[in-house]
N, C-alpha and C positions, 0 to 999 in steps of 0.2 A: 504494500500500500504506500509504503513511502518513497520508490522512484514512482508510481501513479502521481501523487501528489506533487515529487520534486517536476516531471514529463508536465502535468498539468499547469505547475507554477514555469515554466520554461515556455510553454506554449503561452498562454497569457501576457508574459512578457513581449516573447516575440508579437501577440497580436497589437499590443497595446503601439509596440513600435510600430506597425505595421499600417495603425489606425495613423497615428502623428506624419507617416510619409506619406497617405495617403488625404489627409487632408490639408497637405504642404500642398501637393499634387493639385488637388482639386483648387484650392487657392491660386496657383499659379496660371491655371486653366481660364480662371474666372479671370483676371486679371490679363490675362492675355487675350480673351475673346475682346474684351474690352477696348485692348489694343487696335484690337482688327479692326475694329469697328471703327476707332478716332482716326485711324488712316485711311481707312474709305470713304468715308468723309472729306478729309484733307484730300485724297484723290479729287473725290467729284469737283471739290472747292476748285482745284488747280488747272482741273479739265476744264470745266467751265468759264473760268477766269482766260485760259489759252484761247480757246471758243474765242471769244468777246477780243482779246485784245489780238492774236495773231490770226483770227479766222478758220484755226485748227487745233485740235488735241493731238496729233497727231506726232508721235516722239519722229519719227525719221521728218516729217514734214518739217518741224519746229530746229534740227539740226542743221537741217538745208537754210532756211531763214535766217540762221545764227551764222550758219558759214557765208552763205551771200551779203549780212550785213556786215562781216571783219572784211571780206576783201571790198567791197565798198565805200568802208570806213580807210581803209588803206590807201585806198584809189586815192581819195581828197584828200588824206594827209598827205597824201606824195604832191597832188595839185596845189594845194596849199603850200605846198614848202618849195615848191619853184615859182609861186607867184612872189613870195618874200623873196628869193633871191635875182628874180626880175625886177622888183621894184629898186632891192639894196642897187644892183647891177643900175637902172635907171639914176637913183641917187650919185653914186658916183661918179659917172656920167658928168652927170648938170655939175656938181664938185668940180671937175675937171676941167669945165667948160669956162666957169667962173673967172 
């Protein structure tokens, strides 16, 4: 009777553990559905928001837009910084003329 008891007090233990990891478990689960959910949210948020401001949600769409706006952006930086060096070039010029 008394490895019964000790067998019985071993198993109790272990369930008792077993309860503690199991509603660590279940806690973690609730907390992470939770998760899921604040980001499909923030999804829709961002879809929509891309919608409205680029005319698409669409990730390969929205990477093409991004790339066509750097060389773009580039484009004019480059035009811009030979119109300053035509003007400097202009200035010294009239300078010289003086």
């Amino acid at each position: 009777m008394t490895s019964l008891s000790r067998q019985e007090s071993d198993s109790l233990r272990r369930l008792e553990d077993l309860r503690k990891t199991f509603d660590k478990l279940r806690a973690e689960r609730i907390r992470a559905e939770g998760e899921v959910e604040r980001l499909a949210r923030d999804l829709e948020e961002a879809q929509r928001l891309a919608k409205t401001e680029l005319g698409t949600d669409d990730e390969v769409e929205i990477q093409n837009l991004i790339a066509a706006a750097l060389s773009q952006n580039a484009k004019l930086v480059e035009e811009f910084g030979a119109a300053l060096r035509d003007v400097e070039a202009r200035l010294r010029q009239l300078g010289e003329e003086r």
